[in-house]
Structure formats: C-alpha cells, structure tokens
N, C-alpha and C positions, 0 to 999 in steps of 0.2 A: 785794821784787822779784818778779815774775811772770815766764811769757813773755811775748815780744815777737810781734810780727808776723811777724820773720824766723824765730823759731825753728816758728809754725804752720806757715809756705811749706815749711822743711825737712822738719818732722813728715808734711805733707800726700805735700810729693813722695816721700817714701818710702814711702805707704801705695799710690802711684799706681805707683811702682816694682814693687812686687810685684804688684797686680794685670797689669799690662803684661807681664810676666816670665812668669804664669800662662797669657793670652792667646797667647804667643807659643808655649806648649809644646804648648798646646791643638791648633795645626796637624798638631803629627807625632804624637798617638792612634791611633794607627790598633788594635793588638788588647789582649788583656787585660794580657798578659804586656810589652807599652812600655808600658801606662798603672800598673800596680802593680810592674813590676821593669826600668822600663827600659831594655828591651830586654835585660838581664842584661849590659851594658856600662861600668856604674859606675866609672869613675877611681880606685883602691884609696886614693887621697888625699882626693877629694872624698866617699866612704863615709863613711872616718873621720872626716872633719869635720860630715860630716852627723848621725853616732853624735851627737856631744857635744853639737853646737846642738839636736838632738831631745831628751837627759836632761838639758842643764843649761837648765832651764828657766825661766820668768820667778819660779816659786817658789826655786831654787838662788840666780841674779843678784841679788834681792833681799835673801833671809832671810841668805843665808851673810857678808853685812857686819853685819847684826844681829846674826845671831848671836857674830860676834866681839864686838863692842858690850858685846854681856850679860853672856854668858858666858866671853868668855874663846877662845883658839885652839886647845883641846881638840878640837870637831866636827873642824878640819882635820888635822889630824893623819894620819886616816885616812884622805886620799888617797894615802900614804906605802904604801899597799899595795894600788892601784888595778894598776901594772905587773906584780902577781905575779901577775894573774887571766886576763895574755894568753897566757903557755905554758901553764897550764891549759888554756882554752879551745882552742886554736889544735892541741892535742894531744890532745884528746877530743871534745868535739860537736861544733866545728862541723866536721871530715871528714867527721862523719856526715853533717848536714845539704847539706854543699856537693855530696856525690855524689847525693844525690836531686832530680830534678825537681821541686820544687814551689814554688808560690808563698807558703803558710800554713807558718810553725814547724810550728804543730800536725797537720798531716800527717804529721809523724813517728810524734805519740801513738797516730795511728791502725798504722801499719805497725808499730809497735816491740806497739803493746796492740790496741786495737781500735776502733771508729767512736764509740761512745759516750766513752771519756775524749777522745777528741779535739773531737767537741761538749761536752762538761763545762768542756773548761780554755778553748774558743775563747768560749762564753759568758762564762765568768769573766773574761776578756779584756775583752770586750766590755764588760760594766760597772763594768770597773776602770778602761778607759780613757777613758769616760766621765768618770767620776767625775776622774781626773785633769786631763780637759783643764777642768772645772769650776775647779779648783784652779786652774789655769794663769792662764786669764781673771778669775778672781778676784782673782786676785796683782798682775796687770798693770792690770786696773781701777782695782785698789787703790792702786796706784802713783798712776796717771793722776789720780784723781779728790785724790790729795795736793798733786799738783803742778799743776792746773787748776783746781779746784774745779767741773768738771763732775759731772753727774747721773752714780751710780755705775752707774745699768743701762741708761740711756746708753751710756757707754764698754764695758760689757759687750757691747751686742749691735753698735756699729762696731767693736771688736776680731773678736769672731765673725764678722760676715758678710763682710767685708773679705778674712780666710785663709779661709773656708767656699769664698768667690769664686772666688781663686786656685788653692787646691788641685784642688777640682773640676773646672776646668776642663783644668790641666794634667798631672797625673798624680805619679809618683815622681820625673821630672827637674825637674817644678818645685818639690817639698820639697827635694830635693836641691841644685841651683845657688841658690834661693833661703837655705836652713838655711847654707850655707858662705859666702853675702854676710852673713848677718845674722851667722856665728861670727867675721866682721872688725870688724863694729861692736862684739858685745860685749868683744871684747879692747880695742880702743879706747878706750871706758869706763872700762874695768876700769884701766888704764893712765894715763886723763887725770887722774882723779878725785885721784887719790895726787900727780901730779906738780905738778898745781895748788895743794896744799893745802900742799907744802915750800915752792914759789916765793913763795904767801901770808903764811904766818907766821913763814919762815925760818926750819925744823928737816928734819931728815931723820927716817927709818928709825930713825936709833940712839936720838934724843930721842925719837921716837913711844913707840918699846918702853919706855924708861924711864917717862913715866908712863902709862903699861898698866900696868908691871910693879907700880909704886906701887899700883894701885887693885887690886892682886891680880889681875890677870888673865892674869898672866903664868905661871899654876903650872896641874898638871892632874896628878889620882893617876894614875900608872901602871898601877896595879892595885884593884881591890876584890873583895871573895866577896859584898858586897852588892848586889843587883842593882838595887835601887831608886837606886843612885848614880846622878846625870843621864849625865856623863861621866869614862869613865876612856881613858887612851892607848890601852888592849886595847879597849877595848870601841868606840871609833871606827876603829881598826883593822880588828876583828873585821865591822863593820857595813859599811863601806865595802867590803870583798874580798866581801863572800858577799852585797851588793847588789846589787854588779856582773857575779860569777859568775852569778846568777839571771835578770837582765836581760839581758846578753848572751847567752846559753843558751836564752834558754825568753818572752824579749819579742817580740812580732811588729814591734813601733816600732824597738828595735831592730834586729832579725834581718834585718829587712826587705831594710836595708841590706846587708846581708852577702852575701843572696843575689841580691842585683841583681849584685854584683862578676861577673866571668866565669871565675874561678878559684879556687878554693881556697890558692893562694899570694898573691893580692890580694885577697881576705879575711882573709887571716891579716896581711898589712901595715896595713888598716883599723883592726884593733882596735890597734896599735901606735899608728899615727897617735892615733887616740882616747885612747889610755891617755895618751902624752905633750904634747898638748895639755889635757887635762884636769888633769893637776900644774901644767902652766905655768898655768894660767886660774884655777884656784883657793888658787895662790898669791898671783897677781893682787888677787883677789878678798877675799883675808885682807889684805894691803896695804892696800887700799881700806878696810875696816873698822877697821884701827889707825889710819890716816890721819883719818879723819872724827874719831873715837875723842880725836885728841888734837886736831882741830880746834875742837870744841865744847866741849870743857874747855879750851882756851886763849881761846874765846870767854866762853865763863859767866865768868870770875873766880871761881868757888866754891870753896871745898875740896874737896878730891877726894869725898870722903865725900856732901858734899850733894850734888856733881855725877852721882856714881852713881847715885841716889837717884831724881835728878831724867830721870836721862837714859835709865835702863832699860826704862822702859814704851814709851819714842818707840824704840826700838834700831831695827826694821822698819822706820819709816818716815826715818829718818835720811837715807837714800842718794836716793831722790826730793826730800826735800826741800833737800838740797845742790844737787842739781843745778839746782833752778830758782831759789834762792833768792840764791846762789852764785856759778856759773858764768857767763861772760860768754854777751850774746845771739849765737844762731846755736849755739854749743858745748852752750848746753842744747838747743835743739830736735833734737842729733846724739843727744845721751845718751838724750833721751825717747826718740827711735826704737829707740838698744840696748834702751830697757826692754819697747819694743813686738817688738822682735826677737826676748828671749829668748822674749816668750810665744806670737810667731806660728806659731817655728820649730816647737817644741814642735805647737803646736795642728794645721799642716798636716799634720805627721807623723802625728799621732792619727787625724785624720780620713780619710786614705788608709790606711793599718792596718786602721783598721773597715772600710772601705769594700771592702781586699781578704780581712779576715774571713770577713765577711757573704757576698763571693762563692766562695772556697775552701771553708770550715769550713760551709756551709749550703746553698747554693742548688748545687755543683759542675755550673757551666755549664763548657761546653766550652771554652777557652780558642780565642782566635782569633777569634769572633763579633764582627765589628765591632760590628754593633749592641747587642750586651750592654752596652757602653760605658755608653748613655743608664742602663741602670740603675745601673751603677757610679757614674756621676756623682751618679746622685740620693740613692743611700743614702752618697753622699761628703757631700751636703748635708743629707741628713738628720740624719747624726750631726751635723753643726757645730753647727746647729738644738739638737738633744741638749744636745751639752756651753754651747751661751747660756744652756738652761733650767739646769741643774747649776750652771753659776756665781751666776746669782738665788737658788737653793735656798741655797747655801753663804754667801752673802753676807748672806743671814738668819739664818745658822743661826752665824755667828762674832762675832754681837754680843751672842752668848751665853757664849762661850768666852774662856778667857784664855790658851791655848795659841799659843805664837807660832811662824809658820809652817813654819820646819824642826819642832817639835813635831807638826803640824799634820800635816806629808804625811810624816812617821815611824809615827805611829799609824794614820793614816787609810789611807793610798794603800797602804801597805807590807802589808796584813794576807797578799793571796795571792801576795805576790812571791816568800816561800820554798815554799810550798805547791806551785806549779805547778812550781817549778824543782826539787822533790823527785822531780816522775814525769820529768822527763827526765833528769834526771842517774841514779836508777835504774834507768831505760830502757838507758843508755848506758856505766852502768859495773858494774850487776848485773846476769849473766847469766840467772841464775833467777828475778828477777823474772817475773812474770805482771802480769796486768790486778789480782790481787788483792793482790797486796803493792804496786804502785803508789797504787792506791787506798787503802790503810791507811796508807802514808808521807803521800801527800795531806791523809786527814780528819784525820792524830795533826799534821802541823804546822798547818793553820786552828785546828786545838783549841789551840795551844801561841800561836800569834799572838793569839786574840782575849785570852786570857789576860794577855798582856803590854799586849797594847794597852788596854780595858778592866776591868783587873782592879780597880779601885779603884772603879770606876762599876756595875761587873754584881758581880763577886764578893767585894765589900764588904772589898777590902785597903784598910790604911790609908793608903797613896802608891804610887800606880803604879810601876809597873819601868818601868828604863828603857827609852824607845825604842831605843835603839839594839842593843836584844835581840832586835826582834822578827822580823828577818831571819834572822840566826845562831842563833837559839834554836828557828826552825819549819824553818828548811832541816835543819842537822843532826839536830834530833831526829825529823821526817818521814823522813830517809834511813834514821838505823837503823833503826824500826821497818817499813822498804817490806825491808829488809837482813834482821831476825827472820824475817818472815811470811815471803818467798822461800826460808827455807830451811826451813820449815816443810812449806811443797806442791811442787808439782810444778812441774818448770822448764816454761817456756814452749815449743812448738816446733820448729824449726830454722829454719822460715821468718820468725818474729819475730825472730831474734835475727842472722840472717845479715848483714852487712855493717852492720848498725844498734848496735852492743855496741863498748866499746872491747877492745885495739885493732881500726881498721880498716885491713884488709890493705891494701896500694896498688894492689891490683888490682880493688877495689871499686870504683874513681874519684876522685874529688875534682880531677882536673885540676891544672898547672902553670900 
C-alpha cells in the first residue's frame, strides 16, 4: 500500500496552510521587537506549547518509537524528571532574564561578563543551531522519502523552503500559532497510531507489555559506576533534568519564547504548560513504540528471538512505514503532515532565532527601524538556505554511520548544550564569578563533552560512554570548575552582579 491521491490533497493542503498562516502575519511586521518577540504579548499557554512543538522535534517524533523498538523504555524514563526543572528555573534565571529588556538570551552574557563571551556563546548558537535544523530536515526527509519513495534532497529542499517561506515572512507569531496547530497534530498521531493497532489485532496495553517484556525489553538497570552502560534509570533521569535545565536557561529557541510572554508570572506558567504536556506526549509517544512493537511481531509469525533480530535495524523506520503502509487513506496523508509538523515547527523556530541572533548578538541595530525588517527577513532566509545545505551534508555523512538517531543528536547536537548553560547558571548563582571563571567552567565542560562524545573515535577508548553523560557530565563539571577559579580571583564588580545574581530582589522587576 502507498499513498493515495487523497492523502497528497491533505499533505499538499497543509503545506499551503502554513504558508497562508505566514502571509497573513506578514501584514502586522511592523518593528523588530513584533517580528522577533511579538510584540512581547504571547499567551503564557500558546509559549508553552510553542516550547515543546520547537524541542520535540521531527528527530524526538520519530527516533523516540525506535528507540522503544530497540532498546527497550529506559530513554523514557527520564522525562519522569522533566517537572522538577520548572521550580528551578522559574526561581533563578528566568527573573533574571524576564527583568531585562532584551531580545537575545545572550545579552545577559554580556551584562552579567562582558561583550566578547556574549559574541563567543551567540556564535556557538549560531552553528549549533545550524547544525540542528540539519538534523531536523534530515529526519523528516528521511521519513518522507520511506514513505514516498521520492528523491531524498528533493524532500530536503521542499521541507526547507516551504518553513524558510513562512517564517520569514511572518515573524515570532507565525512560529508560534503555527508550532501550537502542528503540537495538535502531533498529539494526534501520537494517539491514532496505538488506538489503531489494538482495534487491528485485538490486544491492548497489557498484552503489548507482555510480549515487550518477553523479548526483554521490559527491564532497565537502575544504576551503573560503568559509564559506558547505553542506559541506566539515573542516567536518563540525570540527562533528561540537566537537558532541559540548559535549554531552557541558556537556548535562544527556547528562551525566545519566554521573553515574548509579558510577565514573568506567564512565563513562569509556559514552562509548566511545557513541562506537562511534554510527559503526556512522550508517554504517548512510548505507547506508539510498544504498540508498533507488538504489531509486527504479531505480523512476522517468528520467534521472538528471530523477530528481534530481524526487526532492530528497521526500529527508525518502523513509524513511517506503518503509517503509509498501514493506515487507511486520508488518516495517512494526516500522520505525514504530523511528521512534516514535527520538523517544520522545529525548523521555523531555528530560523527566527538566527535571524534575531544575527540582529541582537552582531549587528545591534536599533530596534523599531521598520526598514531593518528586509534585512531580518533575509538573514531569516539565509539561515534556512544554511540549514538545506547541513541536511545534504548529514544525509551523506549517515551512510556511514550506524548510530541511530537519538544516538545521533545525543552525541552530535548536545556537545555545547552544557558548556553554554555553565556560564549562565554561574553567571546567576555564583557571585564571584568573573569573565574568567566563566570562561574556565565553559572550555573544562566542551573538554568533558567531546570526551564523552568521541572518545572511542579521537581518544582511542575501547566503547564510547554513554550519551546520556554528556549533558550532566559537562554542565556539572563546567560549573565546579567556573565555582574553583571564582574563588580563586577577584569577585566581579557590583555593577555585574547587581540584579543579574540569584536571589533577585522583587524590586529589580520581573513584573506580575
């Protein structure tokens, strides 16, 4: 079975959807601050649903059913500590952040240190984020081109310029209302897929687990001192909180969101919204992977054993292929679009992020200039351009590789995620830091990530460690050492440190 005509017409009208969506927001541009934040008006409901549809990307929608497949429901585990990252947050950076004007995170780097680490981490940005919406388009091609058999850089460059389209044109409100229609379809999905496949072969939930649990996939150590173990319950715990802490904290894709809100009490409800839709969605999402899981071993006839055997290597492409192969017509042409939704939501977000980078963190034109606009737009399209070329690059570069995609954007994507989240979090909770114990937390976690991430490829270990260290292993060990040197020199100060340090007093601001 393939698709049908009906499910192109559906595919089509939803790529014609968003562009339309774009077009419409394009009218009310008017200065920098509506086209990159909104007007600072954001819905503290519509934020947080923007958060999730921006990090759960068409890499999450996809891999996180394989990865049940494979391995087992160990990965999920660790959204079980997703909610403990919002009174953190909500009670240390972001007051800081919500009281200052600014459009870029990293305008803090500069107020809390100084001009150069905040060019240092907005660059890092810049070709991290890159590099991710590569991933992004890559994942969703890869989808597409399972379930169509179209040319893979084909679908590459209509996924790209289609969101390049949209975003550019209409600014923060159209990632935003657009990220929160596509967060309905992926739930959708996420939902149909499982309810389809009990009505199919008539079993539920309780028969799924049972053979899961037969084929072993039902156990996961709790603990290990080995660090090369794939996954233990702590160590997706552990990866999961200090992911999220770092991203939320110290992401512009993120953050973005946060500061468009108009208060600091409806940013503080955002990341709620986010945190509990994100458990419900990736429970969802573990559903879907037991479900398929026992779909195709109730299909094969094999022994469990051969079925594993056989079914391992496909785990990735399992969920594309259900749906078109599967699913009645029309219901597949819905699911292709969630698949095109996880990765456009993602992709707009990235490309207005650069695009208010590039103008905050580099060029600091004066906010207001209508006309600055045309160039915001152009380096909105530039970057998309960017990340088409990074999806080609990747797309040749993983038919080399055997690492399957949560492996993929653990190693890859994740190297500066704790790195950068070391200078703000020691910007924010160490007093004495300076520019130079920021900087030393900084280069000590990239040294502690490429370690974990390539250590078996550069520093000739005999099995990598696992990814899921390499968050929690560069943030924490970046923070002591920004923690040693600060108490080493000289505190920073009073004008670095004033209202920017936790706590912040309530009379610094943050609004109600």
């Amino acid at each position: 079975m393939s698709l049908t005509n009906l499910d192109f017409i559906v595919i089509v009208a939803y790529l014609l959807g968003m562009a339309l969506i774009g077009l419409y927001f394009a009218q009310r541009q008017t200065s920098r601050d509506e086209y990159f934040l909104g007007g600072r008006r954001t819905h503290w409901l519509l934020a947080g649903g923007s958060i999730l549809a921006t990090l759960l990307s068409s890499i999450s929608y996809l891999s996180l059913p394989g990865e049940m497949i494979r391995y087992g429901f160990g990965f999920f585990a660790g959204v079980l500590s997703v909610p403990l990252v919002v009174p953190l947050m909500n009670s240390t950076l972001l007051p800081a952040l919500k009281r200052l004007p600014i459009t870029s995170v990293y305008e803090y780097l500069e107020r809390r240190f100084d001009g150069q680490v905040r060019t240092l981490t907005g660059s890092i940005f810049l070709v991290r984020t890159l590099l991710w919406m590569g991933l992004i388009i890559y994942t969703a091609s890869f989808a597409m081109v399972e379930v169509t058999g179209w040319n893979v850089y084909t679908t590459i460059l209509v996924i790209g310029v289609i969101t390049t389209f949209y975003t550019s044109a209409g600014g923060l409100q159209t990632v935003i209302w657009t990220d929160n229609l596509q967060l309905l379809i992926l739930f959708g999905g996420a939902v149909a897929i499982p309810v389809y496949i009990g009505l199919t072969i008539g079993q539920g939930p309780m028969e799924w687990w049972s053979s899961f649990s037969q084929a072993g996939r039902g156990e996961i150590a709790a603990f290990s001192w080995d660090p090369m173990v794939r996954i233990t319950l702590f160590g997706a715990l552990m990866s999961q909180f200090f992911w999220n802490v770092c991203t939320q904290g110290s992401d512009q894709v993120a953050v973005q969101r946060l500061l468009s809100t108009p208060s600091l009490k409806e940013a503080q409800r955002s990341l709620w919204v986010y945190a509990a839709a994100n458990v419900v969605l990736l429970f969802f999402l573990a559903i879907c992977g037991l479900a398929l899981f026992a779909y195709y071993a109730h299909e094969s006839g094999l022994p469990m054993q051969a079925f594993q055997e056989q079914i391992a290597p496909e785990a990735d492409k399992l969920m594309p292929r259900f749906i078109v192969q599967v699913l009645p017509s029309g219901v597949s042409g819905l699911l292709v679009a969630a698949l095109l939704a996880a990765a456009m939501s993602s992709l707009s977000s990235g490309i207005n992020s650069i695009s208010s980078v590039i103008s905050s963190d580099f060029l600091n034109r004066q906010s207001g200039e209508g006309e600055s606009l045309w160039f915001d737009r152009f380096s909105g399209i530039a970057a998309g351009l960017a990340g088409v070329a990074m999806a080609c690059l990747i797309t040749l570069a993983m038919q080399t590789s055997d690492w399957n995609l949560v492996e993929l954007t653990g190693r890859v994507n994740h190297i500066f995620v704790g790195p950068i989240g070391v200078l703000f979090f020691a910007g924010i909770l160490i007093r004495r830091a300076g520019k130079s114990a920021g900087l030393a937390g900084f280069l000590g976690g990239t040294a502690i990530s490429l370690y974990i991430c390539f250590g078996k490829e550069w520093f000739g270990l005999e099995e990598s460690v696992s990814f899921l260290w390499v968050v929690p292993a560069s943030f924490v060990g970046g923070l002591l050492i920004s923690l040693l040197v600060s108490l080493m020199g000289q505190p920073p100060p009073e004008e670095k440190v004033r209202g920017l340090t936790y706590p912040i007093s309530s009379s610094s601001g943050g609004g109600d």
